[in-house]
DOKERO-121184 format. One record per atom (N, C-alpha, C): residue number from 1; atom name; x, y, z. Coordinates in steps of 0.02 Angstrom, whole numbers, always signed. Last residue first. Layout:
BEGIN
  num  atome       u       v       w
  NUM     CA       X       Y       Z
...
This chain:
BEGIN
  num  atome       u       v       w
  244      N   -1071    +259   -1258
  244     CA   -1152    +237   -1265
  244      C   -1184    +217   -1210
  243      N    -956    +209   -1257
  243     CA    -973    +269   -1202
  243      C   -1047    +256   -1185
  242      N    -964    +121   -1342
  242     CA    -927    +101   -1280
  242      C    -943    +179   -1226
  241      N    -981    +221   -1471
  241     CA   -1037    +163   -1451
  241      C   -1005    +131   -1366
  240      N    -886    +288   -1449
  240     CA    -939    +334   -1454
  240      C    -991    +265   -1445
  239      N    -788    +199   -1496
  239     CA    -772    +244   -1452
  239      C    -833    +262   -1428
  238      N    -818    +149   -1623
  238     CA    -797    +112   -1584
  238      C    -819    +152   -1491
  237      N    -797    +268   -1702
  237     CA    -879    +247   -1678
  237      C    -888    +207   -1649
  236      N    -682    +294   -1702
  236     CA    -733    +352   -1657
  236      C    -776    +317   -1649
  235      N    -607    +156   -1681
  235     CA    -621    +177   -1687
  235      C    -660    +242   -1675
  234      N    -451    +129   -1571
  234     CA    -517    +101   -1582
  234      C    -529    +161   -1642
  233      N    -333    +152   -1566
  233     CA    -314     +96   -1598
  233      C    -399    +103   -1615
  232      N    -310    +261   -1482
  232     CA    -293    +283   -1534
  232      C    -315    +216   -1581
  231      N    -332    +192   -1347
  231     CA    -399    +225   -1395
  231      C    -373    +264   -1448
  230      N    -232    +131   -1321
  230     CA    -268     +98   -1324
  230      C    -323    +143   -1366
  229      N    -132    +253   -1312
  229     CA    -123    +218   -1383
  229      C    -176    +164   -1393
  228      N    -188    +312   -1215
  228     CA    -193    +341   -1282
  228      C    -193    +307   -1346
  227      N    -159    +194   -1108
  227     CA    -225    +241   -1122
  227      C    -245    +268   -1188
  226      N     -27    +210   -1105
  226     CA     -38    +137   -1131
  226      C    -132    +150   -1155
  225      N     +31    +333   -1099
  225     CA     +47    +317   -1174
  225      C     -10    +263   -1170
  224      N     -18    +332    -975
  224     CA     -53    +380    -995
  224      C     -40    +350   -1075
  223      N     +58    +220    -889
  223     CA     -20    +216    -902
  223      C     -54    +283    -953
  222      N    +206    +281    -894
  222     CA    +170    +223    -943
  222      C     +90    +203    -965
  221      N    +168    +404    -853
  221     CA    +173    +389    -912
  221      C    +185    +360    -959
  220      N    +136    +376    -724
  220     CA    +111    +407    -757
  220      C    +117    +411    -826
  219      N    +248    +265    -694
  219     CA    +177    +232    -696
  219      C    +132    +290    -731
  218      N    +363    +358    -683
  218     CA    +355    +301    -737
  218      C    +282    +277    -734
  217      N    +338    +453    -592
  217     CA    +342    +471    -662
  217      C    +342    +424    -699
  216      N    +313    +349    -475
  216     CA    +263    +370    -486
  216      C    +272    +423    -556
  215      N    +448    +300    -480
  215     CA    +394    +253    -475
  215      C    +328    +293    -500
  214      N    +517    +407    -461
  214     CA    +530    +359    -513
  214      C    +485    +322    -521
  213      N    +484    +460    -334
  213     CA    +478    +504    -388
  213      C    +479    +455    -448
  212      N    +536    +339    -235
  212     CA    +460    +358    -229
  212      C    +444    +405    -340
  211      N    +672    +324    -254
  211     CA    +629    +253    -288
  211      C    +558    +290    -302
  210      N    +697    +471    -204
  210     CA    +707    +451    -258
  210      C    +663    +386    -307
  209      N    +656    +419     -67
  209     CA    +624    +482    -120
  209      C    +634    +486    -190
  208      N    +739    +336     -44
  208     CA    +649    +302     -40
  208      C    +640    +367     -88
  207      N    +869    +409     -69
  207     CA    +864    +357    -101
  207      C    +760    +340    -102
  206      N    +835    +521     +32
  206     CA    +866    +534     -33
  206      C    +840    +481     -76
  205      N    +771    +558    +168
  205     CA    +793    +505    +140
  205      C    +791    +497     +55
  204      N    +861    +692    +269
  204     CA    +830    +672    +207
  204      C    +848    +590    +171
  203      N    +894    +664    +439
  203     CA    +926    +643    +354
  203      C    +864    +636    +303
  202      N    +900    +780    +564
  202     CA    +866    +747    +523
  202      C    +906    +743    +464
  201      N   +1016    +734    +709
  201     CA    +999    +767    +667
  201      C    +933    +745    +591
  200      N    +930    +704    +878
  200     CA    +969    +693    +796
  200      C    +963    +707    +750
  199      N    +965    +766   +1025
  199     CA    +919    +767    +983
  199      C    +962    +753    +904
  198      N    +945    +718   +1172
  198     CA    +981    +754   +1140
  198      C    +912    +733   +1053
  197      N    +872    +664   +1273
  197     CA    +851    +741   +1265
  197      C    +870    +748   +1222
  196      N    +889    +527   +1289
  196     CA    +872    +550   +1339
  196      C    +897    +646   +1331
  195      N    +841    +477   +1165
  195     CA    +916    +481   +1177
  195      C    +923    +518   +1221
  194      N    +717    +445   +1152
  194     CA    +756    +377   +1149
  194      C    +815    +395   +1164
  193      N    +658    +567   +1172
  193     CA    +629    +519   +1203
  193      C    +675    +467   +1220
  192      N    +720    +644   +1058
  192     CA    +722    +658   +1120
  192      C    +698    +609   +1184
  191      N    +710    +547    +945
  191     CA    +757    +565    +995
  191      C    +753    +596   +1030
  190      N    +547    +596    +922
  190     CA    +573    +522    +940
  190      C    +639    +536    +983
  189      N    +554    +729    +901
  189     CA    +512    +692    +961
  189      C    +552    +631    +990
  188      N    +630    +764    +793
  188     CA    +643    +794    +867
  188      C    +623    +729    +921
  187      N    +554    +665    +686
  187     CA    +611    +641    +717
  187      C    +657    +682    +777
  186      N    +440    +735    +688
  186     CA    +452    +669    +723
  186      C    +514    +672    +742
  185      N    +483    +846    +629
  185     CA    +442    +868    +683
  185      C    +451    +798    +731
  184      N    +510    +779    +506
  184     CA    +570    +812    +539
  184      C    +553    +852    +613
  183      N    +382    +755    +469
  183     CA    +459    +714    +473
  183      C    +489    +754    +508
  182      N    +318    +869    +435
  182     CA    +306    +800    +469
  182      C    +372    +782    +505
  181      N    +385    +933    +336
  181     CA    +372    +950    +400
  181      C    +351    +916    +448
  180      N    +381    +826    +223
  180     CA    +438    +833    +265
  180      C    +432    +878    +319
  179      N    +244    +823    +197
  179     CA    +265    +755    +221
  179      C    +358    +787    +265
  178      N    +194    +931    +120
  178     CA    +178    +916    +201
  178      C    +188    +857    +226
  177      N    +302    +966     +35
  177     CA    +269   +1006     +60
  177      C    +228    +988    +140
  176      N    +323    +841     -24
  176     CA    +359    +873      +4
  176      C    +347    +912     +49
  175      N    +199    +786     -57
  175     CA    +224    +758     -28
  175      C    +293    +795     +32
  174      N    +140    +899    -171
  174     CA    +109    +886     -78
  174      C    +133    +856     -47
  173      N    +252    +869    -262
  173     CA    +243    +911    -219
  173      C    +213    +937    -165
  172      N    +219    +741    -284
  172     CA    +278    +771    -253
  172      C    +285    +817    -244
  171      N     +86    +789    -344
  171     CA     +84    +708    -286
  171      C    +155    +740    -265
  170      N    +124    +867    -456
  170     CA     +72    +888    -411
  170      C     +91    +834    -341
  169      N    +189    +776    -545
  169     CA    +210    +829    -501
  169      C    +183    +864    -441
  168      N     +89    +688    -566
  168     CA    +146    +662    -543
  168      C    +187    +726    -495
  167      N      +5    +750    -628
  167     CA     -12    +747    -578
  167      C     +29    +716    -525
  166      N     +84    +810    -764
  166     CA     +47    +853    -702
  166      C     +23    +835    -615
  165      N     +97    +671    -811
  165     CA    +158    +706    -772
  165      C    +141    +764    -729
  164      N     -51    +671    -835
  164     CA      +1    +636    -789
  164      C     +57    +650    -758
  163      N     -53    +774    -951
  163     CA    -100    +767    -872
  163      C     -48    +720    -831
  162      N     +57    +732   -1020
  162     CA     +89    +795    -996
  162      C      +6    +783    -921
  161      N     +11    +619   -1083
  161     CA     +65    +587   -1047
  161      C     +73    +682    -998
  160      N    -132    +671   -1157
  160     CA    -128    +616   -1068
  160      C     -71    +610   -1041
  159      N     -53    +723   -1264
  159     CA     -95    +767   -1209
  159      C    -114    +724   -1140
  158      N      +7    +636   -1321
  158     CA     +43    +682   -1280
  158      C     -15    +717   -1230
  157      N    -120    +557   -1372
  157     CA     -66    +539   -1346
  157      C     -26    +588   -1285
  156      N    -180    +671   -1453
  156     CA    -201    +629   -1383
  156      C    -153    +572   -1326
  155      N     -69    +695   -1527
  155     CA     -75    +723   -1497
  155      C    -113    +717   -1444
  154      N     -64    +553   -1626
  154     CA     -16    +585   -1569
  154      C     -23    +635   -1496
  153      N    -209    +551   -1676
  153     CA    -173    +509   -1605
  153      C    -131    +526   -1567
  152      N    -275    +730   -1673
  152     CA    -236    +658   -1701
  152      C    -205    +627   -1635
  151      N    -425    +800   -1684
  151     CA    -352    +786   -1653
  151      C    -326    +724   -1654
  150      N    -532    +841   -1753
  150     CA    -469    +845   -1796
  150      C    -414    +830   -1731
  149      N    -653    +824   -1704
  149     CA    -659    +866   -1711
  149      C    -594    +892   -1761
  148      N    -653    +705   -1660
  148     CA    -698    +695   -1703
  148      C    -686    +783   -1761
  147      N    -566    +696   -1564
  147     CA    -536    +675   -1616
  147      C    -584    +679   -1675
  146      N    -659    +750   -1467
  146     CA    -614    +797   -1490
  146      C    -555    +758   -1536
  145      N    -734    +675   -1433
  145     CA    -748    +738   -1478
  145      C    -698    +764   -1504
  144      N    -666    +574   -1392
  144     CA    -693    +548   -1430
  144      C    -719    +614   -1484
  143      N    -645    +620   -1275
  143     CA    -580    +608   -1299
  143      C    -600    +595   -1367
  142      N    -770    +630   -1192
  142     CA    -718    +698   -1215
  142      C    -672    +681   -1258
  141      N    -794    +497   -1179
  141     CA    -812    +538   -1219
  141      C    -776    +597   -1247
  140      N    -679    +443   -1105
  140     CA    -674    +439   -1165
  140      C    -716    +496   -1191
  139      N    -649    +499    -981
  139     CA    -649    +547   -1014
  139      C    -673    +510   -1098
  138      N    -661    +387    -884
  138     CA    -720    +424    -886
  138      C    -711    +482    -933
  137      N    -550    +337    -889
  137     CA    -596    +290    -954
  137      C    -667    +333    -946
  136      N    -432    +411    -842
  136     CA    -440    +405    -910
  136      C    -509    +380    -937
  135      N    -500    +388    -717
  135     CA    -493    +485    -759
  135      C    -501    +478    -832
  134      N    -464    +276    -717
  134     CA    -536    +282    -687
  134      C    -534    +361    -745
  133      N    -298    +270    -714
  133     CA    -371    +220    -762
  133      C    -440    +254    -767
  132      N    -302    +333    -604
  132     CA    -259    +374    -665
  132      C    -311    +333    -727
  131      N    -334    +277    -494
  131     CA    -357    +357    -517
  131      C    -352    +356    -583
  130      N    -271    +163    -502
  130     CA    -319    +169    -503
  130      C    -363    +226    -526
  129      N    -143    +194    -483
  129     CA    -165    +168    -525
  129      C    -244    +160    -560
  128      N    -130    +275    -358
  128     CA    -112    +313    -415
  128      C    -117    +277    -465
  127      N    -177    +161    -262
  127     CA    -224    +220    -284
  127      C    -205    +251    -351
  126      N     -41     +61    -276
  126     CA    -127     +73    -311
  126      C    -174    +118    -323
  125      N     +48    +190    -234
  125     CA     +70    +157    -313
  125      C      -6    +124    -312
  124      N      -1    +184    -102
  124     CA     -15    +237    -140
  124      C      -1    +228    -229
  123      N      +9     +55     -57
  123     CA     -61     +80     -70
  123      C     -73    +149    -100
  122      N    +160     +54     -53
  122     CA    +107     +17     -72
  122      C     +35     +37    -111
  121      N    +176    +149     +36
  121     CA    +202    +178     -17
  121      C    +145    +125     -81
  120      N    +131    +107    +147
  120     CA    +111    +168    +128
  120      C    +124    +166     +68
  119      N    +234      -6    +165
  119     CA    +135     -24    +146
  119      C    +107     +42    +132
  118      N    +320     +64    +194
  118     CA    +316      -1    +138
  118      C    +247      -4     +99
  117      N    +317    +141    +329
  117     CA    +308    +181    +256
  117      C    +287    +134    +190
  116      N    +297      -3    +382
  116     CA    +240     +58    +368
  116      C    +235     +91    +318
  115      N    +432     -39    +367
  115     CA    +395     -92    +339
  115      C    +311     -39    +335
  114      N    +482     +72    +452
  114     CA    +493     +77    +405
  114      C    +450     +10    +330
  113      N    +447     +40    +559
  113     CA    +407    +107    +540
  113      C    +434    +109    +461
  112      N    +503     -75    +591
  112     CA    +439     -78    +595
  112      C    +419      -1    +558
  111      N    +627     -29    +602
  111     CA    +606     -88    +557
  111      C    +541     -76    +549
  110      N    +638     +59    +693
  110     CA    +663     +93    +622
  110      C    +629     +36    +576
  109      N    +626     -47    +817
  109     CA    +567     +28    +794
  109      C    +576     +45    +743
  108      N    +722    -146    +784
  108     CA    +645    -140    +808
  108      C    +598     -93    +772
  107      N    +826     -44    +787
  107     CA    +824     -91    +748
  107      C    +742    -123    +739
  106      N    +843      -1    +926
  106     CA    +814     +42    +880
  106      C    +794      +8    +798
  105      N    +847    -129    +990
  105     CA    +782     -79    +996
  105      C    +780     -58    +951
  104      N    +977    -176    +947
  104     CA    +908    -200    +930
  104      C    +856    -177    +941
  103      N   +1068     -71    +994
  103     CA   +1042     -87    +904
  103      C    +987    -127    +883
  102      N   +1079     -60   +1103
  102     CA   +1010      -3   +1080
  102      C   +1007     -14   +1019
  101      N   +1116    -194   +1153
  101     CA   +1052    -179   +1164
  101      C   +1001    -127   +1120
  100      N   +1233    -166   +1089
  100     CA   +1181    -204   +1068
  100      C   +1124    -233   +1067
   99      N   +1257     -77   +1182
   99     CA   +1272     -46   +1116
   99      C   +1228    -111   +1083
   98      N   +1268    -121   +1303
   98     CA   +1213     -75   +1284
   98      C   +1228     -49   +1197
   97      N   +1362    -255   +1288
   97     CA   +1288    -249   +1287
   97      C   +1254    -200   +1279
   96      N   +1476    -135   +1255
   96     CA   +1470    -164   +1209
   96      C   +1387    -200   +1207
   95      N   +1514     -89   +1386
   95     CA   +1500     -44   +1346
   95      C   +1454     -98   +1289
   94      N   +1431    -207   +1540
   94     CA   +1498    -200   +1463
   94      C   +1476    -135   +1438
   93      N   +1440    -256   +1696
   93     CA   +1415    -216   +1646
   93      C   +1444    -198   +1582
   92      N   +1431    -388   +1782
   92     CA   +1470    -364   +1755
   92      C   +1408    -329   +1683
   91      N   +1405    -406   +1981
   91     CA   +1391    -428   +1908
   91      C   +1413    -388   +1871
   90      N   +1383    -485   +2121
   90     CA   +1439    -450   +2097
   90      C   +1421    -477   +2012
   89      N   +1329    -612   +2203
   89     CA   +1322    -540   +2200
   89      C   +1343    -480   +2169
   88      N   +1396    -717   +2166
   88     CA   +1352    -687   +2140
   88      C   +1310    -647   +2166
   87      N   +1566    -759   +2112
   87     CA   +1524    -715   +2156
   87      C   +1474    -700   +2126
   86      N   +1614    -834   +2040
   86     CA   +1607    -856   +2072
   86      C   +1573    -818   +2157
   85      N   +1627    -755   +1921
   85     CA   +1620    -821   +1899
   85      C   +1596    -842   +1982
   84      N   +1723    -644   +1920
   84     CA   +1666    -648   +1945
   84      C   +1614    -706   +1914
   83      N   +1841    -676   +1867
   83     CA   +1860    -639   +1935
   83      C   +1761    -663   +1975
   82      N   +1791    -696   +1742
   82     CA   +1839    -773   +1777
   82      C   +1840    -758   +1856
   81      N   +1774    -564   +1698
   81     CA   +1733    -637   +1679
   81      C   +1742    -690   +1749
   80      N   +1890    -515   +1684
   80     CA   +1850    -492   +1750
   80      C   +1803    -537   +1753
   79      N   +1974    -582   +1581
   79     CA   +1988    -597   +1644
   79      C   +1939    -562   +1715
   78      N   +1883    -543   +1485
   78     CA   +1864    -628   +1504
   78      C   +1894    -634   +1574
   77      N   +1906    -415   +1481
   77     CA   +1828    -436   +1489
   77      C   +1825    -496   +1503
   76      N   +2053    -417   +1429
   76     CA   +2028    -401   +1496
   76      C   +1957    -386   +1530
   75      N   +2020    -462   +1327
   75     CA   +2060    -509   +1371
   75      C   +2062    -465   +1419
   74      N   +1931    -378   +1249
   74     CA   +1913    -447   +1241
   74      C   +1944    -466   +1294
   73      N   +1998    -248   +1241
   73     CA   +1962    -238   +1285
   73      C   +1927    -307   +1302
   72      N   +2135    -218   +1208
   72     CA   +2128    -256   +1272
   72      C   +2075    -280   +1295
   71      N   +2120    -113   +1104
   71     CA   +2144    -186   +1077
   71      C   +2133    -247   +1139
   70      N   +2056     -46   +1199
   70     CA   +2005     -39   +1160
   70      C   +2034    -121   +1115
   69      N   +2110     -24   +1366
   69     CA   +2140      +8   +1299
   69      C   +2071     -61   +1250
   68      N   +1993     +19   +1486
   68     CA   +2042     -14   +1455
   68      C   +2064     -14   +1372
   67      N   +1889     +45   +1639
   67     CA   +1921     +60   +1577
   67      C   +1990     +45   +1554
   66      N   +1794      +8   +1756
   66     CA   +1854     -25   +1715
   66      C   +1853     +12   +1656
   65      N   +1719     +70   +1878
   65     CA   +1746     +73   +1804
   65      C   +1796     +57   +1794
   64      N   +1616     -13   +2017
   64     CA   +1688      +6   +1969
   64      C   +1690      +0   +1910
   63      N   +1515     +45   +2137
   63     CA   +1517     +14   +2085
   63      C   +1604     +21   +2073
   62      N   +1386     +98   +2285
   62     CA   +1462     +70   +2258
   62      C   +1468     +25   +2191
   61      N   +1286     +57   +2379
   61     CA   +1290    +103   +2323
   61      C   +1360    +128   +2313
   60      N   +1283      +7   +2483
   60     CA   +1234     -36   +2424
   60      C   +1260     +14   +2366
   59      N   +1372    -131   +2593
   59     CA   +1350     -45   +2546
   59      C   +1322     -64   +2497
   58      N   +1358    -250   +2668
   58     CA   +1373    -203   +2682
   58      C   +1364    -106   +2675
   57      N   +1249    -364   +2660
   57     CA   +1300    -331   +2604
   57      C   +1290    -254   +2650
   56      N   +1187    -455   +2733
   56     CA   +1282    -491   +2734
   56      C   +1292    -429   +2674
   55      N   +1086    -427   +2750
   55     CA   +1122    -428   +2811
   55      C   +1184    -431   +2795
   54      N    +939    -382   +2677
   54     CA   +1014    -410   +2663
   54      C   +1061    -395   +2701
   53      N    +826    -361   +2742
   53     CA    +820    -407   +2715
   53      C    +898    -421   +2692
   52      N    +893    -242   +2818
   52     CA    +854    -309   +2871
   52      C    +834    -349   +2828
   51      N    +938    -169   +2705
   51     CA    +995    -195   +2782
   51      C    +947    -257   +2818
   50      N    +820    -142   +2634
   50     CA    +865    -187   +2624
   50      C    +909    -193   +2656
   49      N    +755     -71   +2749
   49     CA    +728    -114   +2745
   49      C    +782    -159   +2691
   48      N    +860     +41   +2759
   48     CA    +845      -2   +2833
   48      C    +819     -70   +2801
   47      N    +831    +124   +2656
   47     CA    +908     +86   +2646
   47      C    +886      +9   +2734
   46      N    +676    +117   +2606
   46     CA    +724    +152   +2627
   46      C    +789     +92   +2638
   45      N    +662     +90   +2410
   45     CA    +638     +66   +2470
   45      C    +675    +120   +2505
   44      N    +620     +53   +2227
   44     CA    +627    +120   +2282
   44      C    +601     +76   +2367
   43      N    +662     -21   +2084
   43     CA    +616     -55   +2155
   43      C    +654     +12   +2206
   42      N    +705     -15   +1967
   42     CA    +675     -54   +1981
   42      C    +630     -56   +2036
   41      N    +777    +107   +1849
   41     CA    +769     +87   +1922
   41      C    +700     +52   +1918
   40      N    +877     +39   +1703
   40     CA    +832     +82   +1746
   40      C    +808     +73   +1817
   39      N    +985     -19   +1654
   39     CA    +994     -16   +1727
   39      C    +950     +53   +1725
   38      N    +922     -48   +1526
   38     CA    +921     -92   +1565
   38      C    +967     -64   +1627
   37      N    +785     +96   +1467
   37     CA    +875     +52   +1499
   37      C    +883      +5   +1515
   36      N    +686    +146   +1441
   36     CA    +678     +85   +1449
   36      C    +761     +22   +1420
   35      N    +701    +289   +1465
   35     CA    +655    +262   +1517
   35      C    +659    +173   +1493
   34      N    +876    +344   +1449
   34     CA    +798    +326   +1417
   34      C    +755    +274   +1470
   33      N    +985    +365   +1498
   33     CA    +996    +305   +1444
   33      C    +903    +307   +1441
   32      N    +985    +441   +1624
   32     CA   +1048    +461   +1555
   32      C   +1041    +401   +1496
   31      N    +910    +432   +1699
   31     CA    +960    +381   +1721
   31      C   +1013    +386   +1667
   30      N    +754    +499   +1787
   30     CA    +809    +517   +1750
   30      C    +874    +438   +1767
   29      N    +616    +436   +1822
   29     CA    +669    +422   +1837
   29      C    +726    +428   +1781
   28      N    +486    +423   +1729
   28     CA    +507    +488   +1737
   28      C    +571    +508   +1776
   27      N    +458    +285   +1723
   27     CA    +446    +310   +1665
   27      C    +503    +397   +1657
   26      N    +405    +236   +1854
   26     CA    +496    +249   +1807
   26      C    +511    +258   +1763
   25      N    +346    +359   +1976
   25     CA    +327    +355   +1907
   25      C    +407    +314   +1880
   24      N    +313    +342   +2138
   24     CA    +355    +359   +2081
   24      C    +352    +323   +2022
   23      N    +277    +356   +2306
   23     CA    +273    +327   +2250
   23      C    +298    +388   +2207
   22      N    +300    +327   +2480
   22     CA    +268    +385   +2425
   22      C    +283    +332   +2341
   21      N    +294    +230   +2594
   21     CA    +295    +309   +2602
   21      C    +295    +358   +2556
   20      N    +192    +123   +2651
   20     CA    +212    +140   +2586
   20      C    +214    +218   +2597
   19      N    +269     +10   +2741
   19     CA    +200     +54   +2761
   19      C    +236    +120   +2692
   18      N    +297    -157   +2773
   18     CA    +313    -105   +2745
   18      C    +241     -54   +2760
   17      N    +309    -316   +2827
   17     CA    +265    -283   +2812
   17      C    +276    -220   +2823
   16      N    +399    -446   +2738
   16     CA    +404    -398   +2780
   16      C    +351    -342   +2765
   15      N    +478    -602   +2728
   15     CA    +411    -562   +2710
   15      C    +428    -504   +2750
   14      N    +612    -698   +2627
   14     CA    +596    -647   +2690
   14      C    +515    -600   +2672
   13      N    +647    -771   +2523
   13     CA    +611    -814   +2571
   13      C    +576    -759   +2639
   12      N    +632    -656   +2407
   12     CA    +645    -721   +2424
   12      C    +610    -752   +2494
   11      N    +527    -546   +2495
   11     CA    +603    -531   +2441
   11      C    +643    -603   +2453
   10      N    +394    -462   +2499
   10     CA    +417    -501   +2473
   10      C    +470    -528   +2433
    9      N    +293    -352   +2592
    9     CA    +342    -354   +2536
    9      C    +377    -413   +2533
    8      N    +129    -306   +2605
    8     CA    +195    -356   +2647
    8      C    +217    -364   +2575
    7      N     +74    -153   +2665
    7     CA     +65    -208   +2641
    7      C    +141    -260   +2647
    6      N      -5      -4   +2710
    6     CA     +44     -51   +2731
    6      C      +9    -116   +2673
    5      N     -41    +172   +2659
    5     CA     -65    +109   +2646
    5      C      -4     +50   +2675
    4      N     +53    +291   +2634
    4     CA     +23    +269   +2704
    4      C     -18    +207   +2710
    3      N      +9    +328   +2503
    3     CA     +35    +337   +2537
    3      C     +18    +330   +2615
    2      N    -113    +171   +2415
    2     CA     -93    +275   +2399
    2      C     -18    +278   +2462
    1      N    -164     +77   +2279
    1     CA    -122     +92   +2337
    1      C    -106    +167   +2339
């Protein structure tokens, strides 16, 4: 459909054939509450064509704020309740639905991105398992000369738990480095979108960062002691035949 195209509009029992005088995006209809409000705009006509489909309403663009002391605000919501119980044309807007409207949206979206990071974090505690095994069992040889050569368990020992913690550090620090410029680039975006411009402040998430660093210094150097002390236990020639 473009401008100047006619077609027949449809509003309960009344048809009426309209001649389309421009169009609009509601995506881009400013309304102070985000493109997906519930009193976003619905339906653009001129004022004639709802006068000849609604005859009996007088004005269309008229409302009232009730405001009320905050201990009042239950018993004087049931008594406007009771006022409009019996008009239905006439409907009632609360502070309190959009407040539980935007807790379940945002509740929604924070849930879901946050069950993401879940599975991110997931698959990164495997990879970092995986690596860390794979490094270790392709070094036996090396590990094998160089006990051949005079290095004692301990010190093969320590020497895998300090690679690990190397790489533990290394992982938090690319994390930081290009995970919180990230972040905090999003979170402009997002609020500006969801809070029709304004913008929220960013919270370091202290605690996931925290579980994150703990998780990945403990698996480094549990898997690095559990590595060392496994091939502290074999023999060299144990060792040197399994490389074989």
């Amino acid at each position: 459909m473009d401008v100047g195209a006619a077609m027949e509009l449809s509003l309960g029992q009344e048809t009426v054939t309209v001649t389309i005088s421009g169009l609009f995006d509601p995506l881009r209809v400013a309304n102070g509450h985000g493109a997906l409000a519930m009193d976003s705009v619905a339906l653009f006509a001129p004022e004639e064509l709802f006068r000849e489909l609604h005859p009996e309403i007088e004005r269309f663009d008229y409302s009232w704020s009730v405001v009320s002391d905050p201990k009042k605000a239950e018993r004087v919501e049931s008594g406007l309740k009771e006022i409009l119980s019996g008009r239905s044309n006439l409907g009632l807007d609360t502070i309190g639905v959009h407040i539980a409207y935007e807790k379940m949206q945002s509740g929604l979206i924070f849930g879901g991105l946050r069950a993401l990071s879940w599975l991110i974090f997931l698959f990164g505690v495997v990879n970092l398992i995986n690596t860390t095994l794979s490094n270790q069992m392709s070094r036996k040889r090396e590990n094998s000369v160089l006990r051949s050569v005079g290095l004692t368990g301990k010190q093969l020992c320590r020497m895998n738990i300090c690679e690990g913690l190397c790489y533990g550090f290394s992982a938090a620090l690319t994390a930081l480095l290009v995970g919180l410029p990230i972040a905090v680039v999003v979170c402009r975006e997002v609020s500006k979108r969801s809070f029709a411009g304004e913008i929220v402040p960013y919270q370091f998430p202290a605690l996931e960062m925290g579980l994150f660093l703990l998780v990945l210094f403990g698996l480094e150097f549990l898997l690095s002691a559990w590595t060392a002390g496994r091939q502290r236990k074999q023999s060299l020639v144990e060792q040197m035949r399994a490389v074989e």
